[in-house]
FIDO-312156 format. One line per field, with one value per residue (C-alpha): residue number from 1; residue in one letter; y, z, x. Coordinates in nm, 4 decimals. Layout:
# residues N
resi [NUM_...]
resn [A_...]
yy [Y_...]
zz [Z_...]
xx [X_...]
//
This chain:
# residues 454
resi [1_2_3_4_5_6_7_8_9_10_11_12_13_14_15_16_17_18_19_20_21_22_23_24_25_26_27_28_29_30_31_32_33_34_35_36_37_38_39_40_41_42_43_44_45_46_47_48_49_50_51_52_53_54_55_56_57_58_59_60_61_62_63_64_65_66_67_68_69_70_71_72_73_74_75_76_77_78_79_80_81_82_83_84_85_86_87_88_89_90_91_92_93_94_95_96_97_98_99_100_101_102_103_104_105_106_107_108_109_110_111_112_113_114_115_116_117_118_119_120_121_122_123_124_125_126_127_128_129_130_131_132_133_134_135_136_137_138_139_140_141_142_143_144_145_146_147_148_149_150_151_152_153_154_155_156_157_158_159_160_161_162_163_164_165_166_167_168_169_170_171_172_173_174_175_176_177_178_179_180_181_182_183_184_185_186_187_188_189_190_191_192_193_194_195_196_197_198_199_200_201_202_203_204_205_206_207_208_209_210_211_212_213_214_215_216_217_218_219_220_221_222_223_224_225_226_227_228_229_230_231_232_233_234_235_236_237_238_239_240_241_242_243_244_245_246_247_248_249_250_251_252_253_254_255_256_257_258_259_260_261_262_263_264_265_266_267_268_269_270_271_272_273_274_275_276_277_278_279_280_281_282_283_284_285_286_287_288_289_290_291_292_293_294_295_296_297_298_299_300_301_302_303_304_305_306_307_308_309_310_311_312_313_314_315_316_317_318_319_320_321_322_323_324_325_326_327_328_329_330_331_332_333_334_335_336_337_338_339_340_341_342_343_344_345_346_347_348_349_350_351_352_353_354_355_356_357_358_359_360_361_362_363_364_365_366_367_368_369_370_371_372_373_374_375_376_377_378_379_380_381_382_383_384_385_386_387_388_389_390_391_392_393_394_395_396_397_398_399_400_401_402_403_404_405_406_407_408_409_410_411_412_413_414_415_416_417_418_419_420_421_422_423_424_425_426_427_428_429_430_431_432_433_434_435_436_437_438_439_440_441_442_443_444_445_446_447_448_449_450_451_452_453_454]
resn [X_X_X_X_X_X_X_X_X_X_X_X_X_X_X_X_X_X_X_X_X_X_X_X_X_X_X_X_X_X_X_X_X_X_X_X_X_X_X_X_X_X_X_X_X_X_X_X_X_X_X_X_X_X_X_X_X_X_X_X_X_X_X_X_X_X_X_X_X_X_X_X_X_X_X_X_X_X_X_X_X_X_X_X_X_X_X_X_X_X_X_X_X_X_X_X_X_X_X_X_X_X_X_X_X_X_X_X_X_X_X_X_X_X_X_X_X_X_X_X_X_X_X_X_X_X_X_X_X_X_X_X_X_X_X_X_X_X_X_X_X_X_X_X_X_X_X_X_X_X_X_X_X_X_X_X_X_X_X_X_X_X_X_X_X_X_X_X_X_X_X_X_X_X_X_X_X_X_X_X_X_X_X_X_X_X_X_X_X_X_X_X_X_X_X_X_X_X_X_X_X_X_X_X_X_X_X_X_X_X_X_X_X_X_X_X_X_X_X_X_X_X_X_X_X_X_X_X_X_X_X_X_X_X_X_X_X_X_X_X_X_X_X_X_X_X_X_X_X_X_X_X_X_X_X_X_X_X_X_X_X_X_X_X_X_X_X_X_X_X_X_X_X_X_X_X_X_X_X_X_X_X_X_X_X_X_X_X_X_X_X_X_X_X_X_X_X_X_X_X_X_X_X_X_X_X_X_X_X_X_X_X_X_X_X_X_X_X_X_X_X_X_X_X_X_X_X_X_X_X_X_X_X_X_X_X_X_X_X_X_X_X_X_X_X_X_X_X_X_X_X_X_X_X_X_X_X_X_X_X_X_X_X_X_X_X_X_X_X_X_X_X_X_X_X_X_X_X_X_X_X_X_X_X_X_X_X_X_X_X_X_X_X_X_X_X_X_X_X_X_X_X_X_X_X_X_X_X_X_X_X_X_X_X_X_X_X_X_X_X_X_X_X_X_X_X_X_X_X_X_X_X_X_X_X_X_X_X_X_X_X_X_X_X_X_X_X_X_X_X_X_X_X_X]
yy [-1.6482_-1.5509_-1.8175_-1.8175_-1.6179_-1.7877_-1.7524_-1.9302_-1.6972_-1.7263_-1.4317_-1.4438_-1.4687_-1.1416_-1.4085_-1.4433_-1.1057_-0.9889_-0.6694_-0.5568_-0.3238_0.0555_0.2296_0.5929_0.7076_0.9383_1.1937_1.4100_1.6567_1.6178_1.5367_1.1311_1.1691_1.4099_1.2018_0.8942_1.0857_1.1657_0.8406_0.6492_0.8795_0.8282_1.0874_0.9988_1.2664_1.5684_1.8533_2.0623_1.9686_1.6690_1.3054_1.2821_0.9780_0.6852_0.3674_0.1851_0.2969_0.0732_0.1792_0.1127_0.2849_0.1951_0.3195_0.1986_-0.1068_-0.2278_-0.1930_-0.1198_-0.1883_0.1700_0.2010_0.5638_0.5115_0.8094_1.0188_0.8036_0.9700_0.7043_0.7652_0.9389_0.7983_0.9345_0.5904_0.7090_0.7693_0.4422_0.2786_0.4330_0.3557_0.0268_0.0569_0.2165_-0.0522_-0.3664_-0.1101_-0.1451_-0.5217_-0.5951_-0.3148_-0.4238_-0.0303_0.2469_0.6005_0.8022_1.1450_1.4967_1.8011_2.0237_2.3869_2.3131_2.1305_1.8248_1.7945_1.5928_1.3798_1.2811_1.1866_0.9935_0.8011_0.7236_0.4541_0.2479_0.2493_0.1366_-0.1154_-0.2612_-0.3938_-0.2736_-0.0708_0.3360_0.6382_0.9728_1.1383_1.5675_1.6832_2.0759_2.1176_2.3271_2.5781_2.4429_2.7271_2.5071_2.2105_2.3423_2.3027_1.8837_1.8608_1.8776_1.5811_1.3205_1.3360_1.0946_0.8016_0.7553_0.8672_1.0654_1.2221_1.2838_1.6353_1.6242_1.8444_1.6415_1.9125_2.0315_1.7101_1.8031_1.4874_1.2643_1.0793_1.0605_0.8938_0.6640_0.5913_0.5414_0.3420_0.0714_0.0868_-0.0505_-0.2886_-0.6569_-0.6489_-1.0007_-0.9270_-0.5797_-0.6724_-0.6235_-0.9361_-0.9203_-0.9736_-0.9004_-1.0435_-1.2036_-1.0463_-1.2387_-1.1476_-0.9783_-0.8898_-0.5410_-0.4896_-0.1780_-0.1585_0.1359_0.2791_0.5829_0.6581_0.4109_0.1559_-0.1201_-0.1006_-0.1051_-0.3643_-0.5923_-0.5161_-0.6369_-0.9734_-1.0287_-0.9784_-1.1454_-0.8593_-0.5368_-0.3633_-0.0145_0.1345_0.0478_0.2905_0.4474_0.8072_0.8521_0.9158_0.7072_0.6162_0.8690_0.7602_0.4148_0.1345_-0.2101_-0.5375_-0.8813_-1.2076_-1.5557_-1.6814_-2.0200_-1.9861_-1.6127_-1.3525_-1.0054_-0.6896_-0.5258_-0.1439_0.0007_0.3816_0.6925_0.6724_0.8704_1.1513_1.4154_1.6855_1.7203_1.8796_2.2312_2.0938_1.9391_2.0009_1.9784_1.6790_1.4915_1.5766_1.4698_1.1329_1.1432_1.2144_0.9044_0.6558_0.7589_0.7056_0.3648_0.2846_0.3258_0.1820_-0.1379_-0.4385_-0.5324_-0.2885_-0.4166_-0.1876_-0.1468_-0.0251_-0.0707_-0.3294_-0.1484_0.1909_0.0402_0.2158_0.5433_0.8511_0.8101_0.4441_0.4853_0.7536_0.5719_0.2230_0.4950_0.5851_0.1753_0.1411_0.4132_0.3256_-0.0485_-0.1599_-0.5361_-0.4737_-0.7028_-0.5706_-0.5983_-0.5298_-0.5039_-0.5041_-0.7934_-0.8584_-0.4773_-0.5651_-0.6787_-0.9864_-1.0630_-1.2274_-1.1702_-1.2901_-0.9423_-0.6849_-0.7878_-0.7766_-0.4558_-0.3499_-0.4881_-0.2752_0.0682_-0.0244_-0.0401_0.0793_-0.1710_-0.4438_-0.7309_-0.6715_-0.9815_-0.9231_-1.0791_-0.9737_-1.0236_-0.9109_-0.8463_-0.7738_-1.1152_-1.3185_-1.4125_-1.4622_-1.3412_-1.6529_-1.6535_-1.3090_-1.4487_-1.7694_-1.4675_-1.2825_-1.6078_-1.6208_-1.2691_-1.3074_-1.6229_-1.4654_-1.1420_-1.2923_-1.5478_-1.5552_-1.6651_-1.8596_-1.6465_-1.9346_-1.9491_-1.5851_-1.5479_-1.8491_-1.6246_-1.3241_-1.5007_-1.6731_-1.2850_-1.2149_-1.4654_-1.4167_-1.0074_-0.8303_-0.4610_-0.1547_0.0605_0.4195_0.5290_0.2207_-0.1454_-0.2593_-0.5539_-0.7205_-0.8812_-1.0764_-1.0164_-1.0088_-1.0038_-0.7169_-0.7177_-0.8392_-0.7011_-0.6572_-0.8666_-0.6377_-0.7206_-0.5623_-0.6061_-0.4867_-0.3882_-0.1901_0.1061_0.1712_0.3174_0.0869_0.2197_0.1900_-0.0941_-0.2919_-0.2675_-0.3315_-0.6833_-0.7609_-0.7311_-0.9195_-1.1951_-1.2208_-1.2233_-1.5008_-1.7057_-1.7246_-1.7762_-1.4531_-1.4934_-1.2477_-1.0117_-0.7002_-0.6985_-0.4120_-0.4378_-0.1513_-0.1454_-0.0415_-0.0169_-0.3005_-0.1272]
zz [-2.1369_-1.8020_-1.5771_-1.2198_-1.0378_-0.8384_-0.5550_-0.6324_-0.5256_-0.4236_-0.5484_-0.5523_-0.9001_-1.0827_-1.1107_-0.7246_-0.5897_-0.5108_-0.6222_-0.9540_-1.0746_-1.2192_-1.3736_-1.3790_-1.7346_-1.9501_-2.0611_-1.8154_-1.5692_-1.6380_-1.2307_-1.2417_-0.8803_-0.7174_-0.8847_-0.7343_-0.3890_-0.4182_-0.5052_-0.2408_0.0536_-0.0187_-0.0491_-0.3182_-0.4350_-0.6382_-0.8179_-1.1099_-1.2954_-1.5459_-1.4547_-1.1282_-1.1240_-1.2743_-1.0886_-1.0345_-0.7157_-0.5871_-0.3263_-0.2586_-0.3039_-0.1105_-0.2584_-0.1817_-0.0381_-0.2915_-0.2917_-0.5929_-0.6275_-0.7700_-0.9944_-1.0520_-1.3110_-1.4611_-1.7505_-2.1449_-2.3809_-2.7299_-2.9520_-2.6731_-2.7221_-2.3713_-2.1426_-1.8192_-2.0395_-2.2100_-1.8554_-1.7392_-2.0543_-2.0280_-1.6462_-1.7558_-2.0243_-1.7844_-1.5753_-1.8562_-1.8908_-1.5877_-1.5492_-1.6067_-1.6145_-1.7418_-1.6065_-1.9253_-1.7364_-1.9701_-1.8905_-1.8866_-1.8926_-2.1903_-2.3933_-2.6287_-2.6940_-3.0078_-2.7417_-2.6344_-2.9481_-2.9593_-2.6276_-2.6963_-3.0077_-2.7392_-2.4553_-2.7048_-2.8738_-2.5025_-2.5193_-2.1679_-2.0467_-2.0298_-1.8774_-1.9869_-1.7189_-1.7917_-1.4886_-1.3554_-1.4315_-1.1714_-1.1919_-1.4158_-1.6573_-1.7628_-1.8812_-2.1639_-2.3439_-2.2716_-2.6143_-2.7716_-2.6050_-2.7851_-3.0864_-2.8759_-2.9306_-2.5798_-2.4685_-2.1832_-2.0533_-1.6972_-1.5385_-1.2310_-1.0586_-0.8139_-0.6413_-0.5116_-0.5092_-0.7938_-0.9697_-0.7691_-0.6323_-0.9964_-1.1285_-0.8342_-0.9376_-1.3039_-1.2164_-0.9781_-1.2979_-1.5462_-1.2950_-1.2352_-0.8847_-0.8255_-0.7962_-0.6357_-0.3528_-0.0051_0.1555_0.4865_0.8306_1.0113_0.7999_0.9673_0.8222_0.7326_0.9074_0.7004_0.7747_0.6206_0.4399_0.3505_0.0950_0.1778_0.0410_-0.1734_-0.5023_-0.8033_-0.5980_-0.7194_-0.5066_-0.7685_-0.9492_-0.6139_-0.5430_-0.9164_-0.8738_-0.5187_-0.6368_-0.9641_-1.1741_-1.3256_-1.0786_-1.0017_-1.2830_-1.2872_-1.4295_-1.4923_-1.3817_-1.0004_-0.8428_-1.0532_-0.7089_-0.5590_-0.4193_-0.1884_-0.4174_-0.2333_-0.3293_-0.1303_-0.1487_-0.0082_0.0743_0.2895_0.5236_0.5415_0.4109_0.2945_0.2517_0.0632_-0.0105_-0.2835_-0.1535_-0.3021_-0.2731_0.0382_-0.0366_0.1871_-0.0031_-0.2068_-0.5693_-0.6109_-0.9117_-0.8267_-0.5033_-0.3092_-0.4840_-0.3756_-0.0094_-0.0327_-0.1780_0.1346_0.4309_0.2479_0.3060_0.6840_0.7473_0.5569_0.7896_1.1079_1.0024_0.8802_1.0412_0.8913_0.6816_0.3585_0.3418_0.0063_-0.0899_-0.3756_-0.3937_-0.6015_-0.2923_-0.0279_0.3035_0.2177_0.4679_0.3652_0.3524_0.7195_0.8343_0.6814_0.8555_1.1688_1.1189_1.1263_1.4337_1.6260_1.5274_1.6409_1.2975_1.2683_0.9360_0.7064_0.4730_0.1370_-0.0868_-0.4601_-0.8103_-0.7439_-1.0689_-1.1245_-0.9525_-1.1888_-0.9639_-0.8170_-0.4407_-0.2066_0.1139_0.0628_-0.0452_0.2789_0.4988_0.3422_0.4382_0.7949_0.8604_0.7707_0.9945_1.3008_1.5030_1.3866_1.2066_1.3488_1.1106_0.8909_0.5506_0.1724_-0.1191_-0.4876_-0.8191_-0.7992_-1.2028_-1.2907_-0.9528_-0.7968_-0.4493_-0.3982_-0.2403_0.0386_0.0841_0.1359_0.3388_0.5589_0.5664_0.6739_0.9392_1.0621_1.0442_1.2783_1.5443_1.5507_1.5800_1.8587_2.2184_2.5095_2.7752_3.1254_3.2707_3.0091_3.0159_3.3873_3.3390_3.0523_3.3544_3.6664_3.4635_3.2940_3.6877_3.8268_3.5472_3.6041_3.8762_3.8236_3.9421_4.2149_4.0794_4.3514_4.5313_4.4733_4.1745_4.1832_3.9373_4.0071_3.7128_3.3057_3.1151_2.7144_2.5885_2.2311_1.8724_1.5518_1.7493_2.0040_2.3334_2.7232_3.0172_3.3524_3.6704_3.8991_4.2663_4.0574_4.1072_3.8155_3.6013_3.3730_2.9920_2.9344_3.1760_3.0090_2.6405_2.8127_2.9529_2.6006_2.4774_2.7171_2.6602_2.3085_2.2982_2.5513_2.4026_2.0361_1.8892_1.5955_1.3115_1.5689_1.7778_2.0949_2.2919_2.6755_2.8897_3.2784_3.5122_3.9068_4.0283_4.2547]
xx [-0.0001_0.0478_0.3020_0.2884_0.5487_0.8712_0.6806_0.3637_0.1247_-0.2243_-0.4883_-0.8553_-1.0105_-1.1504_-1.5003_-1.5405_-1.5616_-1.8627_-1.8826_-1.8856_-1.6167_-1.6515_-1.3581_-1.3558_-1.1423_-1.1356_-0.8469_-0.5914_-0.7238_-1.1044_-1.1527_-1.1485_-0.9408_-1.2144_-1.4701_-1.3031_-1.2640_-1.6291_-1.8188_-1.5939_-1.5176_-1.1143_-0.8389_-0.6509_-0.4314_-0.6021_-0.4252_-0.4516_-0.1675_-0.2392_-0.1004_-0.0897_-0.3011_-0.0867_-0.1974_-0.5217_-0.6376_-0.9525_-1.1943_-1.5583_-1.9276_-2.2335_-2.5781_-2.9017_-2.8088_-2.5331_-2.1768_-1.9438_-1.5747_-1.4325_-1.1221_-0.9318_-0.7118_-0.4654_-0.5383_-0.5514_-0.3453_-0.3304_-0.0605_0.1716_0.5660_0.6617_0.7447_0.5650_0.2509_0.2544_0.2792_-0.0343_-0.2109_-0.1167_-0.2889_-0.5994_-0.6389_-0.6145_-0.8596_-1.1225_-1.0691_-1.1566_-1.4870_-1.8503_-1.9026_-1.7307_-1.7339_-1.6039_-1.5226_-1.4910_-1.4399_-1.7947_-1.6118_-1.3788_-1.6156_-1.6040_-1.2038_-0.9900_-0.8945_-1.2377_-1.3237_-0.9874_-1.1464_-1.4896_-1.3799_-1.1420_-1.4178_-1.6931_-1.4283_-1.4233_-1.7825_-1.8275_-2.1712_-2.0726_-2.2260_-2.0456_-2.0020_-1.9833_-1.7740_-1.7185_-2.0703_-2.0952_-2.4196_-2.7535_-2.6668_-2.3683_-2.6232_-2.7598_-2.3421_-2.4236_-2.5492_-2.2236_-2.0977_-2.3918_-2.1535_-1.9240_-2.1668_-2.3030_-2.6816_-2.7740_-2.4750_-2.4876_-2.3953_-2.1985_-1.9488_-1.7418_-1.5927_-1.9581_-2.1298_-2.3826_-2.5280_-2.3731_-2.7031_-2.8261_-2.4798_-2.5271_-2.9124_-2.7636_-2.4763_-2.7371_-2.9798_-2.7219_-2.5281_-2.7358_-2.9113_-2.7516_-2.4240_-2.4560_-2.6408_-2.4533_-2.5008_-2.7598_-2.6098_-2.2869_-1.9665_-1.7062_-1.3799_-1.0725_-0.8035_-0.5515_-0.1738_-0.1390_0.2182_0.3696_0.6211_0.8431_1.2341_1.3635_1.2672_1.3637_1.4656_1.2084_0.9426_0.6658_0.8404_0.9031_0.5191_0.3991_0.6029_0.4637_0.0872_0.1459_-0.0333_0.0793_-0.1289_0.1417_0.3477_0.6555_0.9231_1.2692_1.1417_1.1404_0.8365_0.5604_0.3810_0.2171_-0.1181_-0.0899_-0.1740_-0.3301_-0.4262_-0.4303_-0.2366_-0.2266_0.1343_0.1014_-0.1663_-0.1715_-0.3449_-0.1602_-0.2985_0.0193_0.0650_0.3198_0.3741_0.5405_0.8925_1.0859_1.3033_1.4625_1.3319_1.0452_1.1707_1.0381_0.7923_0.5437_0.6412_0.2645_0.1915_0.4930_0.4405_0.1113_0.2415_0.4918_0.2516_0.0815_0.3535_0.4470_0.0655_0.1233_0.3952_0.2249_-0.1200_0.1034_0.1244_0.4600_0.7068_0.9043_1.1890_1.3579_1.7271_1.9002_2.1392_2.4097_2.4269_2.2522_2.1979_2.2129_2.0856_1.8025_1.7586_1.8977_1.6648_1.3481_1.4448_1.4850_1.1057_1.0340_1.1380_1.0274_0.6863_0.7814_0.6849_0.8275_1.0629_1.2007_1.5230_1.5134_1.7804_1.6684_1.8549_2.1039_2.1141_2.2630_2.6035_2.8775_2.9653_2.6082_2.7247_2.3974_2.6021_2.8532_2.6213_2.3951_2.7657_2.8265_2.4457_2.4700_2.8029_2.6213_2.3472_2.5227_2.2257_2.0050_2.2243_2.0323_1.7342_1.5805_1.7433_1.7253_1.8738_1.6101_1.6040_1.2279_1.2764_1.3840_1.2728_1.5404_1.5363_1.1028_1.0704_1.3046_1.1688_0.8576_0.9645_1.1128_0.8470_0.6003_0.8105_0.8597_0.4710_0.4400_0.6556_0.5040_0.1558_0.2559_0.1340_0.3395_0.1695_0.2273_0.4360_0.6882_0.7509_0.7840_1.0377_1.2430_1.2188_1.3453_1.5951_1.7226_1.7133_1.9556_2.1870_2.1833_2.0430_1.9472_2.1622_2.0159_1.9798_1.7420_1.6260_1.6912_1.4560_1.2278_1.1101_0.7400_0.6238_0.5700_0.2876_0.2269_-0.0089_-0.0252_0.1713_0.3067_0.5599_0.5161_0.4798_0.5527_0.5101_0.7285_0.5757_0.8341_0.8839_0.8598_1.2307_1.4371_1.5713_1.8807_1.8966_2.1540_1.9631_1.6197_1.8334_1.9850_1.6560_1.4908_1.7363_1.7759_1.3634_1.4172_1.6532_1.4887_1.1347_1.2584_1.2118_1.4450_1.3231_1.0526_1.1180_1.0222_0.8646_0.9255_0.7490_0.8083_0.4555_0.4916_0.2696_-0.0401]
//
């Protein structure tokens, strides 16, 4: 039985979404990703080398008025010993637990395969509606080798080629014929979305992220293990923590250099985070507790915060170091980031627990300060009192400075109409800070722009 984690999450039940699920599975490299890509307009990741899927990726399909929640899952191997394998099996299985209807993908130009046959007993055993799915079916020639594929146990297989788009509005017609119309229907009228703080989980390889994103969502939902690299595509799912609502994304891990195999796929997994990073509303950033802040933990926090992404420290694997004291490996942290050593930071074990729920207290309240709004008055206070403690140095022309304004969160962001005079970098750095201080902004960054007043 399942307990609920240390931090005493909130996730909405399997029962109350509205859409019914559909898992795409079947074995490696029979075009579940393009498929995937295909029915829901995504870009998950897509190459020809086998297992390059190993997470659930979700996404959605809309077809004649009804909307379906789509799972890619990686390639099903049974019997395979290797520990990477057994974690995506594991993933594909909870991916079938959860469907009400089961894409079971095979390959169309290498025929009915011994590990097909292997496949069709588990999907059957799962009591869950199937359509076989014959993919790479690219020309109508091709059809007439279907026939082979009725030995699996499942009627009318469907002929599609994902790459091309072949079949794809008859799978769609299929999949609405065998769903129930009551809980596919899109629901009439304009829907008011919940507002949603999106949360990227970011660090180097092997440093815990999947694990520290597994304990935060309470559910096995990326794979988790010793072989750098597991997380390739973006992998999101939602949480409740207090009164807010997360939309959290595990991402590939960051390296300097992609390794020369699988090199392509890797950079695609990559580009994938950076976007993650600046289409975030917050940033996690993960290092390893036993060698934290290496050049490349320091060059990804760099990234953070020239994209102003508010970011929140995390150092993992606590429970690695032979005399576990939080307080010295965060000291030890702070000193290597002498650029940036004022950054929120917690040290966890995400494996065992420890310490997820100051994280999240943290990150609650990173949240509240990023998302506050300053009344005008109390800012122009902060300003004029900055002012009378340190005027401005006159590069070209005595500067004056007007009035502030706020223009936008996550990070919080001000702007300071002035004379249009130049204003010199240490002065702009107190000024941030003085505004910082003054208006309570503990945990946030603040971004501070100067505009000439017309």
């Amino acid at each position: 039985m399942r307990t609920r984690s240390e931090s005493d999450l909130e996730r909405p039940s399997l029962a109350a979404e509205a859409e019914p699920r559909v898992a795409i599975v079947g074995a490696p490299n029979v075009g579940k990703s393009r498929l995937f890509n295909r029915l829901t307009g995504s870009r998950s990741i897509v190459h020809d080398r086998p297992g390059v899927t190993t997470d659930r990726i979700e996404g959605f399909c809309e077809w004649g008025g009804r909307r379906y929640r789509i799972l890619d899952t990686g390639g099903l191997v049974p019997g395979d010993p290797d520990e990477l394998t057994r974690a995506v099996q594991k993933q594909v299985l909870r991916g079938i637990e959860q469907a009400q209807l089961l894409l079971f993908v095979v390959d169309g130009r290498l025929g009915m395969t011994s590990l097909d046959q292997a496949l069709a007993p588990i999907l059957r055993r799962s009591g869950a509606k199937t359509i076989l799915v014959v993919n790479k079916v690219d020309v109508e020639r091709q059809e007439g080798n279907l026939s082979d594929f009725f030995a699996l146990g499942f009627p009318e297989p469907v002929p599609v080629s994902a790459e091309e788009g072949r079949g794809i509005r008859f799978l769609l017609d299929r999949i609405g014929s065998l769903l129930p119309v009551e809980t596919a229907d899109l629901k009439p009228g304009p829907q008011k979305e919940e507002t949603r703080i999106r949360l990227a989980i970011v660090g180097r390889p092997n440093v815990g992220k999947s694990t520290l994103f597994n304990r935060i969502c309470g559910e096995d939902r990326s794979v988790v293990s010793r072989v750098p690299g597991t997380t390739r595509d973006p992998v999101k799912t939602e949480f409740t923590h207090g009164s807010r609502r997360y939309q959290i994304i595990d991402t590939a891990g960051l390296r300097r250099k992609a390794r020369s195999e699988g090199e392509a796929v890797e950079m695609q997994g990559v580009a994938r985070a950076l976007a993650a990073i600046k289409d975030a509303d917050m940033v996690l950033a993960v290092l390893d507790a036993a060698e934290p802040a290496t050049h490349q933990d320091l060059a990804l926090i760099g990234v953070c915060l020239r994209t102003r992404r508010p970011l929140l420290v995390v150092l993992n694997k606590i429970d690695k170091l032979g005399t576990p004291n939080p307080d010295e490996a965060i000291r030890r942290t702070r000193d290597r980031l002498h650029f940036s050593a004022d950054l929120p930071m917690v040290a966890v074990s995400a494996l065992e627990g420890v310490g997820v729920k100051s994280a999240l207290a943290l990150l609650d309240r990173l949240a509240e300060e990023c998302s506050r709004k300053i009344p005008t008055p109390a800012l122009n206070s902060a300003l004029e009192e900055a002012v009378g403690r340190r005027t401005p140095s006159a590069l070209d022309r005595i500067p004056r400075l007007y009035y502030i304004t706020q223009t936008g969160t996550f990070p919080p962001s001000f702007v300071v109409f002035t004379n249009g005079a130049r204003i010199d970098t240490p002065y702009r750095r107190y000024l941030a800070r003085q505004i910082k201080e003054t208006l309570g902004f503990q945990l946030a960054p603040v971004a501070l722009r100067f505009r000439q007043r017309t």
